[in-house]
PDB file of N, CA, C and O in Angstrom:
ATOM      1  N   UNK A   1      85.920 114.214 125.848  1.00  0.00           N
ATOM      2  CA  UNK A   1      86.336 114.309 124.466  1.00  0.00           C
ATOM      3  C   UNK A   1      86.316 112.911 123.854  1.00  0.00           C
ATOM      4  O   UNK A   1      86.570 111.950 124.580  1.00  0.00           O
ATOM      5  N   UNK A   2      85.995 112.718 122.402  1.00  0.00           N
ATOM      6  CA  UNK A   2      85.677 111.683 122.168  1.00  0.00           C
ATOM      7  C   UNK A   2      86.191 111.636 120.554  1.00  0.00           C
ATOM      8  O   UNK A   2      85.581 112.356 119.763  1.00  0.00           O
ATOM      9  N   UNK A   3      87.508 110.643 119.963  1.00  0.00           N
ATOM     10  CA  UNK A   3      87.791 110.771 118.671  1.00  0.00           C
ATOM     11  C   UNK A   3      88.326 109.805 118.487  1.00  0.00           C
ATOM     12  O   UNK A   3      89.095 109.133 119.175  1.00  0.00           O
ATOM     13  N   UNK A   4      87.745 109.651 117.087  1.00  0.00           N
ATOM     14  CA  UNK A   4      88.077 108.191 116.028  1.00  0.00           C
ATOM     15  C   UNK A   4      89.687 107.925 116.188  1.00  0.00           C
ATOM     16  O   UNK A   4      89.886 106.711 116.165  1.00  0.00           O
ATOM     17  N   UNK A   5      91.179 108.847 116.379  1.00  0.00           N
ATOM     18  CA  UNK A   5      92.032 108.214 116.161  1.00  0.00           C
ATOM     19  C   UNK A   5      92.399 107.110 117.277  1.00  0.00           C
ATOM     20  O   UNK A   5      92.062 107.381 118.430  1.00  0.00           O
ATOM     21  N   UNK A   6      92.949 106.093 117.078  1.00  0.00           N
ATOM     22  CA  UNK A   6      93.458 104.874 117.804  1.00  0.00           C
ATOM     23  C   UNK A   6      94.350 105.094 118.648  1.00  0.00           C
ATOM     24  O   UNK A   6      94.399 104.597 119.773  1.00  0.00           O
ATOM     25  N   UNK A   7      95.471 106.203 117.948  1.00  0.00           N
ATOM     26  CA  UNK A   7      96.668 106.196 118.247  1.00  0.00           C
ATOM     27  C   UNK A   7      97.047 107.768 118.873  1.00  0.00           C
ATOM     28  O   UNK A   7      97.277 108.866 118.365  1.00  0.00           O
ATOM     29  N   UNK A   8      96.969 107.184 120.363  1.00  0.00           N
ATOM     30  CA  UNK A   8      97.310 108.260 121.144  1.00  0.00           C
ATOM     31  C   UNK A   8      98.105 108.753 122.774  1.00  0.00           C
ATOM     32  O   UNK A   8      97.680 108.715 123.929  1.00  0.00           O
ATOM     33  N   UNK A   9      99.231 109.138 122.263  1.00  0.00           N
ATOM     34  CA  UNK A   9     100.579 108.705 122.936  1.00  0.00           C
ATOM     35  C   UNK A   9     100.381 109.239 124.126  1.00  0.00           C
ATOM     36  O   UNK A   9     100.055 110.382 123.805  1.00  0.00           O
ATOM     37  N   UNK A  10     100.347 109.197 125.517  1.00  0.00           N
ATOM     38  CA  UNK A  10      99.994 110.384 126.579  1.00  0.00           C
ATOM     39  C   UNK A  10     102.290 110.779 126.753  1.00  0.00           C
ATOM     40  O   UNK A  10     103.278 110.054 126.638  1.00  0.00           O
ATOM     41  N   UNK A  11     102.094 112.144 127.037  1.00  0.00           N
ATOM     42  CA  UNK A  11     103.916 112.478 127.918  1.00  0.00           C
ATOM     43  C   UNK A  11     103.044 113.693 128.009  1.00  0.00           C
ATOM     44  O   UNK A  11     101.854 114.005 127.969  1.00  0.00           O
ATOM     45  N   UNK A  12     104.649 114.404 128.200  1.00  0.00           N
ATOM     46  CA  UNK A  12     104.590 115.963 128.630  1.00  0.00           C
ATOM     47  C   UNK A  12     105.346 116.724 127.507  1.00  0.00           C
ATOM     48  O   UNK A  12     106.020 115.977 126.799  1.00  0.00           O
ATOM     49  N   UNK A  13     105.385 118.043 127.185  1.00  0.00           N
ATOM     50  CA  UNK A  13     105.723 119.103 126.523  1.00  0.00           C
ATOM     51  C   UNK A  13     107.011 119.268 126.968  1.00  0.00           C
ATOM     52  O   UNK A  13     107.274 119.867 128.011  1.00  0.00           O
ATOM     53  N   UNK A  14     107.809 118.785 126.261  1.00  0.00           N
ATOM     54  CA  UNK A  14     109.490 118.638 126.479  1.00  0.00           C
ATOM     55  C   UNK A  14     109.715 120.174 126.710  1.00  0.00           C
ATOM     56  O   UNK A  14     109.843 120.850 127.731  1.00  0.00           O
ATOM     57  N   UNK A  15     109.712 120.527 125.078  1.00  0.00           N
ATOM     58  CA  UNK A  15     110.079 122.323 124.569  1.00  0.00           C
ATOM     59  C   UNK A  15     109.014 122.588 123.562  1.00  0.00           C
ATOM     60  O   UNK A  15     108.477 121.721 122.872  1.00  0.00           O
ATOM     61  N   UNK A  16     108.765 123.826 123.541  1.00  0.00           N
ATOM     62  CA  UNK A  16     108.144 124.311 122.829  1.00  0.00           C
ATOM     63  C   UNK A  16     109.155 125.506 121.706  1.00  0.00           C
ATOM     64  O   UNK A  16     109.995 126.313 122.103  1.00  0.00           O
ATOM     65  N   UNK A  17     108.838 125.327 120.657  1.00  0.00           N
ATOM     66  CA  UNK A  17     109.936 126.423 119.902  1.00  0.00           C
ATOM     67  C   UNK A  17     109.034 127.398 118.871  1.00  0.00           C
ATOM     68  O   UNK A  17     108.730 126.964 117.759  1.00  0.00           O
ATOM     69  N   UNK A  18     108.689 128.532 119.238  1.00  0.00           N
ATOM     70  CA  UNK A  18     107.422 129.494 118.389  1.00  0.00           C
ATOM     71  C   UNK A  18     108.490 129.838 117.496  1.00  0.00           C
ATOM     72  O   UNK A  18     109.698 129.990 117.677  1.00  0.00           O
ATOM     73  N   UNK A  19     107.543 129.948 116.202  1.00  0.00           N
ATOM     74  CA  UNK A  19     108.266 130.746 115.027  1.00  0.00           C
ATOM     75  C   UNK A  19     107.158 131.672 115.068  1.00  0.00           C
ATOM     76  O   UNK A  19     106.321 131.738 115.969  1.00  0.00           O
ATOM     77  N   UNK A  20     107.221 132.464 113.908  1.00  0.00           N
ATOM     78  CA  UNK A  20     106.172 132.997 113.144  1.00  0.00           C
ATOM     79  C   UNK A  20     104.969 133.029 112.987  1.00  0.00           C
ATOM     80  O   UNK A  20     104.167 133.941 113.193  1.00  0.00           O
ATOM     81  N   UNK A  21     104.798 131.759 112.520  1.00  0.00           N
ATOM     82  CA  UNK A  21     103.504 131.471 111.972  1.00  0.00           C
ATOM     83  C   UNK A  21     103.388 130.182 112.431  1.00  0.00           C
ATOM     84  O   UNK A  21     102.208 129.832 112.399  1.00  0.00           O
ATOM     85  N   UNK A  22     104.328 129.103 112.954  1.00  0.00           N
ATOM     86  CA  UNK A  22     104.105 127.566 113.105  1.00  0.00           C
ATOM     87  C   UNK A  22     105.079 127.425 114.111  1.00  0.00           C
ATOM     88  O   UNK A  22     106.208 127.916 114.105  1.00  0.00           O
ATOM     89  N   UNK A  23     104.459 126.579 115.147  1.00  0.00           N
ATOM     90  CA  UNK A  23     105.666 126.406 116.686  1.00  0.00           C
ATOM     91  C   UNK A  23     106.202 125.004 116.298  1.00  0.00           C
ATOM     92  O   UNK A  23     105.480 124.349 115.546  1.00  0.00           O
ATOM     93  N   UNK A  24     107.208 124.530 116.651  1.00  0.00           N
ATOM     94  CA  UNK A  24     107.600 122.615 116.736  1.00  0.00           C
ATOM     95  C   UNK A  24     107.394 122.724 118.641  1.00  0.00           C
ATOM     96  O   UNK A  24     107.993 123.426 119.456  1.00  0.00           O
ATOM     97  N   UNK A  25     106.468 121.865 118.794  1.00  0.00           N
ATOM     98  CA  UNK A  25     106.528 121.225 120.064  1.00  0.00           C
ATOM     99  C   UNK A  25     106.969 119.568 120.214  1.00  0.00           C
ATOM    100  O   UNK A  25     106.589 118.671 119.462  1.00  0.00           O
ATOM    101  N   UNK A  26     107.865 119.423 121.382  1.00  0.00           N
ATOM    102  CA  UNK A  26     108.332 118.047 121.048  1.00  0.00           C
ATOM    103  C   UNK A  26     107.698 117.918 122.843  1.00  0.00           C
ATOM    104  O   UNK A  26     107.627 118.649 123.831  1.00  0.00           O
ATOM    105  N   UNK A  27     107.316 116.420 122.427  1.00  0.00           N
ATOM    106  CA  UNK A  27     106.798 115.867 123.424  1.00  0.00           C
ATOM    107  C   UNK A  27     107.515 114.696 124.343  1.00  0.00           C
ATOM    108  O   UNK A  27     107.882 113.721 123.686  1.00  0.00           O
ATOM    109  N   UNK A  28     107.698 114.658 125.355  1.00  0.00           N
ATOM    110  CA  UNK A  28     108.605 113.573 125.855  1.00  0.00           C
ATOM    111  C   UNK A  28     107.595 111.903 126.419  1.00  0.00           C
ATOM    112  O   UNK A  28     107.299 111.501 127.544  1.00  0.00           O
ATOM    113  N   UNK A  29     107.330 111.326 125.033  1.00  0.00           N
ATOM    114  CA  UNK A  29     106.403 109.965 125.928  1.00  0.00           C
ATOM    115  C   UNK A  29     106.391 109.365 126.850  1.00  0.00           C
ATOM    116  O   UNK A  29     107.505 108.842 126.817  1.00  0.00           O
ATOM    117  N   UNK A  30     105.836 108.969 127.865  1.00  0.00           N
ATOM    118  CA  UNK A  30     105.710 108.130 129.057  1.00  0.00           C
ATOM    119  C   UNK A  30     107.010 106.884 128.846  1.00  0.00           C
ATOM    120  O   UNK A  30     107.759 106.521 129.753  1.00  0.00           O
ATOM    121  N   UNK A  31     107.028 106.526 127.851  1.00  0.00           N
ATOM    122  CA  UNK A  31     108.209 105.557 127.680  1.00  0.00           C
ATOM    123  C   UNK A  31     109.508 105.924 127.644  1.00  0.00           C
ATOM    124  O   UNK A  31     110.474 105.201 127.886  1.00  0.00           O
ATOM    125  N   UNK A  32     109.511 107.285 127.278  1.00  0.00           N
ATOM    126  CA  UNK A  32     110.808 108.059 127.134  1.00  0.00           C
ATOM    127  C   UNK A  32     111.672 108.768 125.751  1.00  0.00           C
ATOM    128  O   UNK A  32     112.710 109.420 125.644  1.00  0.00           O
ATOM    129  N   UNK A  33     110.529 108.201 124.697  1.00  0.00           N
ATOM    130  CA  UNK A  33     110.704 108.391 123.527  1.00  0.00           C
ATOM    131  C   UNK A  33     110.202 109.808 123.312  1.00  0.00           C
ATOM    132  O   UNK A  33     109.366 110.375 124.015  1.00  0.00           O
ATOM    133  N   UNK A  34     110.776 110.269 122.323  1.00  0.00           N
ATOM    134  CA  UNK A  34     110.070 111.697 122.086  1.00  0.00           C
ATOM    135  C   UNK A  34     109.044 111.907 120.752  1.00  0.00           C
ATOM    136  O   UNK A  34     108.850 110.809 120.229  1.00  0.00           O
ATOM    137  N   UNK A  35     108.793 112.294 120.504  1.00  0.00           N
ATOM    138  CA  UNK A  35     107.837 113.050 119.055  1.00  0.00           C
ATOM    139  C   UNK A  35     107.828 114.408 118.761  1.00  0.00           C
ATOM    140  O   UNK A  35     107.882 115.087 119.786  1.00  0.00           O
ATOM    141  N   UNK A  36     107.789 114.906 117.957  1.00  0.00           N
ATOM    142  CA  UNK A  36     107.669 116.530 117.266  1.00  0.00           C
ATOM    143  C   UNK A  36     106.778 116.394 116.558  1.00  0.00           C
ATOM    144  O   UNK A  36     106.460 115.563 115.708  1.00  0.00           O
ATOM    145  N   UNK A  37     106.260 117.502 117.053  1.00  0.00           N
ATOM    146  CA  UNK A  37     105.101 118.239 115.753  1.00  0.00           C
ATOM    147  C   UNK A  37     104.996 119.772 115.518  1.00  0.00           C
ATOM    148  O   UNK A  37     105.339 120.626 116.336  1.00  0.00           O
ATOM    149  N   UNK A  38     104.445 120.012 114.215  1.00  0.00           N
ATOM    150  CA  UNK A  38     104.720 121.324 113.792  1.00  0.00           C
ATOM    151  C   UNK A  38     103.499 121.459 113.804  1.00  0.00           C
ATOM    152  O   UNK A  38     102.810 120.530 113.382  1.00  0.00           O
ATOM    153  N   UNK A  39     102.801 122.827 114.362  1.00  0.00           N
ATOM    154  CA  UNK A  39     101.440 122.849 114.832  1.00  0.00           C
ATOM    155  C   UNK A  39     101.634 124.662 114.696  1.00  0.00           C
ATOM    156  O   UNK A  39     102.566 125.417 114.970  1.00  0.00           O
ATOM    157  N   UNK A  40     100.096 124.898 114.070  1.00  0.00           N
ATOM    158  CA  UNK A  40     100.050 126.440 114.223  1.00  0.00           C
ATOM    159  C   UNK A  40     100.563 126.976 115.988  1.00  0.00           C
ATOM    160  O   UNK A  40     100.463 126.246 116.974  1.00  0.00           O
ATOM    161  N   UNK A  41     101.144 128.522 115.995  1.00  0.00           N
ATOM    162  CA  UNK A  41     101.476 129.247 116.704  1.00  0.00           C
ATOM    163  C   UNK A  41     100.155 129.487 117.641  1.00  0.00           C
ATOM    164  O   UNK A  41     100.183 129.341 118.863  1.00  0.00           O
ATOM    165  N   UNK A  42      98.798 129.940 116.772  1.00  0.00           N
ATOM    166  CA  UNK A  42      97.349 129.883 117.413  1.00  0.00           C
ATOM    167  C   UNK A  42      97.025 128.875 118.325  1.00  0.00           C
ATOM    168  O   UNK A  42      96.392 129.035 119.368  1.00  0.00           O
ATOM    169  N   UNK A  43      97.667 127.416 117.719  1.00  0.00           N
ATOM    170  CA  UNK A  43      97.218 126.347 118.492  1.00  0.00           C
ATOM    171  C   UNK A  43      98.032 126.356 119.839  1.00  0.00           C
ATOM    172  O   UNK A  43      97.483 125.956 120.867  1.00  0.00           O
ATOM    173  N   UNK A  44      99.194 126.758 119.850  1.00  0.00           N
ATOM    174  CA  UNK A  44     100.215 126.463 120.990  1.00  0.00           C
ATOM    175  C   UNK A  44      99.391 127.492 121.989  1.00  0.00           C
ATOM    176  O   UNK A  44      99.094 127.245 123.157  1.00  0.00           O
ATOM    177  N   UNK A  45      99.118 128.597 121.323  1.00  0.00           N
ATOM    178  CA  UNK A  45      98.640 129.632 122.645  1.00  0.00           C
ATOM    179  C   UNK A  45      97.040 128.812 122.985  1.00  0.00           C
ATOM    180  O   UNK A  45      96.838 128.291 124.082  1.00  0.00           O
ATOM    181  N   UNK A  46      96.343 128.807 122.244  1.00  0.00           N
ATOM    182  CA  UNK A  46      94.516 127.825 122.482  1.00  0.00           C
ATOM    183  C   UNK A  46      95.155 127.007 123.484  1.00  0.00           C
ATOM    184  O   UNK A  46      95.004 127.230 124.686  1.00  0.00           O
ATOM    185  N   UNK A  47      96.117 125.734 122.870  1.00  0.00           N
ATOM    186  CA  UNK A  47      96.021 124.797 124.223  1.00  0.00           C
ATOM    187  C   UNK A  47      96.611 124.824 125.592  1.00  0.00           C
ATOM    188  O   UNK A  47      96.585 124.036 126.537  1.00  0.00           O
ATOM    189  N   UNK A  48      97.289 126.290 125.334  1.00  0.00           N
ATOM    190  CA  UNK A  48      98.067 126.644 126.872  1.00  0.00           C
ATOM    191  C   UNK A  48      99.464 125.576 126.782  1.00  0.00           C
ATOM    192  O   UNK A  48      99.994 125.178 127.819  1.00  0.00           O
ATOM    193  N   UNK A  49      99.923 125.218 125.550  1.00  0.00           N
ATOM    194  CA  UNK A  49     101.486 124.457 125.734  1.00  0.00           C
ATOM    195  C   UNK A  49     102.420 124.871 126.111  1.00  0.00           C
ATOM    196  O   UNK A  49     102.883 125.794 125.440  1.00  0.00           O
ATOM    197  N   UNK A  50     103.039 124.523 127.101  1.00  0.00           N
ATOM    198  CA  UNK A  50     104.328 124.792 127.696  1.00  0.00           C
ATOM    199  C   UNK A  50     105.101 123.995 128.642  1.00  0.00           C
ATOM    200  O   UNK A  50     104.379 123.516 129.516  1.00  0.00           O
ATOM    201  N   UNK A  51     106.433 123.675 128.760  1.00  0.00           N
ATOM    202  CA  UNK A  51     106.957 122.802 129.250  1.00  0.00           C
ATOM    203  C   UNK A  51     106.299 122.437 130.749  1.00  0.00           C
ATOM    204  O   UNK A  51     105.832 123.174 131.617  1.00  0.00           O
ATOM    205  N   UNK A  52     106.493 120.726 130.668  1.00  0.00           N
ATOM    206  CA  UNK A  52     105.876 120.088 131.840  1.00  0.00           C
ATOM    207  C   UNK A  52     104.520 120.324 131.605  1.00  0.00           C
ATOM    208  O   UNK A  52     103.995 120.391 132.716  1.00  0.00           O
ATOM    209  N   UNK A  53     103.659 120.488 130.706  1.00  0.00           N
ATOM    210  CA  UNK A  53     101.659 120.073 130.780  1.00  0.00           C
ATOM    211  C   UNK A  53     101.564 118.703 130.301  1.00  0.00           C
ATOM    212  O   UNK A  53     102.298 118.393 129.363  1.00  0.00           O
ATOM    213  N   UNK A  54     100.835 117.895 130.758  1.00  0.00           N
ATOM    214  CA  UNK A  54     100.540 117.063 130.075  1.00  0.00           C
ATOM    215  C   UNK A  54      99.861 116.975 128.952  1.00  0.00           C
ATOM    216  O   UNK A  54      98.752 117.510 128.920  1.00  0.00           O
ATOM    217  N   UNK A  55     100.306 116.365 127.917  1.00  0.00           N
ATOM    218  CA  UNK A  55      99.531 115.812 126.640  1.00  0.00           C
ATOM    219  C   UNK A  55      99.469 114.401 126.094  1.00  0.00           C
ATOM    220  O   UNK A  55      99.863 113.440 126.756  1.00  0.00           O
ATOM    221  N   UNK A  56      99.033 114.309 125.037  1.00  0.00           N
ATOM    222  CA  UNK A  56      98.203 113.338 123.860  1.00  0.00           C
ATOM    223  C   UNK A  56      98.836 113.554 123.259  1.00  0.00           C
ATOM    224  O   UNK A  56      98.798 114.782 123.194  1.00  0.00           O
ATOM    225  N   UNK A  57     100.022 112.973 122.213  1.00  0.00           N
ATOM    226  CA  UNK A  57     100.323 113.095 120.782  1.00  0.00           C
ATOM    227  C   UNK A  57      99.104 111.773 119.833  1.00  0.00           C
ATOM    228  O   UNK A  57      99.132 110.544 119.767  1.00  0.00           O
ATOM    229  N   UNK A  58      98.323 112.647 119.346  1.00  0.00           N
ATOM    230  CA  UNK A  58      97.437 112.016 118.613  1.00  0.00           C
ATOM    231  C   UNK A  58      97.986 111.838 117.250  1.00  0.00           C
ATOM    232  O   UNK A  58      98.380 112.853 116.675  1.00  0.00           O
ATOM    233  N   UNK A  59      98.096 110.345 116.465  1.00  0.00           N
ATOM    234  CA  UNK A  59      98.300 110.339 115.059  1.00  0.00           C
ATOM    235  C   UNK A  59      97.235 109.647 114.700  1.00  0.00           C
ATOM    236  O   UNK A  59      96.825 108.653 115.299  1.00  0.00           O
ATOM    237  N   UNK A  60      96.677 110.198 113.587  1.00  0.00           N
ATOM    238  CA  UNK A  60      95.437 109.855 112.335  1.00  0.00           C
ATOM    239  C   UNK A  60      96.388 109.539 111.407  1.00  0.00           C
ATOM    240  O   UNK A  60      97.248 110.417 111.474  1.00  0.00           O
ATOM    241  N   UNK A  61      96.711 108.617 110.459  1.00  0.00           N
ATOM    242  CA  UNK A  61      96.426 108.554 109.350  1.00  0.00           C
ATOM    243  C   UNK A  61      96.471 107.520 108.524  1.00  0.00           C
ATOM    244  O   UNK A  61      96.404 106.412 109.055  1.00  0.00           O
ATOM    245  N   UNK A  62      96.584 107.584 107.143  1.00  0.00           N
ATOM    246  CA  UNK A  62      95.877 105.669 106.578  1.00  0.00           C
ATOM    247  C   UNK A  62      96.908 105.503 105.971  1.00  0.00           C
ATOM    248  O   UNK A  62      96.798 105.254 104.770  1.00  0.00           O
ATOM    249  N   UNK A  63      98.673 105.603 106.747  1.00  0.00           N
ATOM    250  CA  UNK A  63      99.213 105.280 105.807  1.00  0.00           C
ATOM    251  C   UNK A  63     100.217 105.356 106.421  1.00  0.00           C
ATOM    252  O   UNK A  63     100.229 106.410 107.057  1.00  0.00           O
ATOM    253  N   UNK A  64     101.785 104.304 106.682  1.00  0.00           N
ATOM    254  CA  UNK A  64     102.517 104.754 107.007  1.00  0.00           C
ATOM    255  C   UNK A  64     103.804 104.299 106.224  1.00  0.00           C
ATOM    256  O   UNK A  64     103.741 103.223 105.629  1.00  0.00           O
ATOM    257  N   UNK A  65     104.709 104.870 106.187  1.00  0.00           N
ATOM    258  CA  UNK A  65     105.608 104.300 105.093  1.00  0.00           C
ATOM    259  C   UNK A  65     107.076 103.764 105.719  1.00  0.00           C
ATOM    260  O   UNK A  65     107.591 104.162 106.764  1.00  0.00           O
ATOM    261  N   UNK A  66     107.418 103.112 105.123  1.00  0.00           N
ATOM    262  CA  UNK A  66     108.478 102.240 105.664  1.00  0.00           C
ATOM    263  C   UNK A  66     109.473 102.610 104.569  1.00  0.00           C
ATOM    264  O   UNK A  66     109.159 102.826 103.399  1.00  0.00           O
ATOM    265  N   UNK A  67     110.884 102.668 105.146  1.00  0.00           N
ATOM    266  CA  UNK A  67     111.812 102.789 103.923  1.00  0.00           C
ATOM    267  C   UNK A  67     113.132 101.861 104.348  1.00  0.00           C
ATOM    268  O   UNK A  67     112.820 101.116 105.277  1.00  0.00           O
ATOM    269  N   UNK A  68     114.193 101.736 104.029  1.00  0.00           N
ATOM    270  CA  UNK A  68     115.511 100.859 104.002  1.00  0.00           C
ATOM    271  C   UNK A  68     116.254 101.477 102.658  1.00  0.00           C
ATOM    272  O   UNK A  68     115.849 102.007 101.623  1.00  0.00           O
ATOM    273  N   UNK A  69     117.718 101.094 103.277  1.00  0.00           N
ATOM    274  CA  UNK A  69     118.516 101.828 102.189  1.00  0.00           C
ATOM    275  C   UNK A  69     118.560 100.617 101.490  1.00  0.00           C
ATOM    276  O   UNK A  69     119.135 100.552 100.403  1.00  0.00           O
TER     277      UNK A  69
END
């Protein structure tokens, strides 16, 4: 597999939580940090996600925003 994003975290599939129509899978990073993403229900079943697989949290994008109170 071969893709333009830079930024791509390897862990494992903490939990997976199906709704409806859109699952939140949170990922536990190699460092120990976590991430969530909200990803079609289709996609969770396609990539076979479920606690303990390994993954990629891949982020694309041209923009990230910073805030402070």
């Amino acid at each position: 597999m071969k893709i333009s994003a830079r930024n791509m975290l390897p862990g494992k599939v903490k939990k997976v939580t199906k709704g409806a129509v859109n699952s939140e899978v949170t990922i536990k990073l190699t460092g120990g940090a976590e991430i969530v993403s909200i990803i079609t229900k289709a996609s969770v079943e396609r990539l076979g996600l479920k606690k303990g697989k390994k993954v990629h949290a891949v982020i694309k994008s041209s923009d990230v925003m910073v805030a402070t109170d």
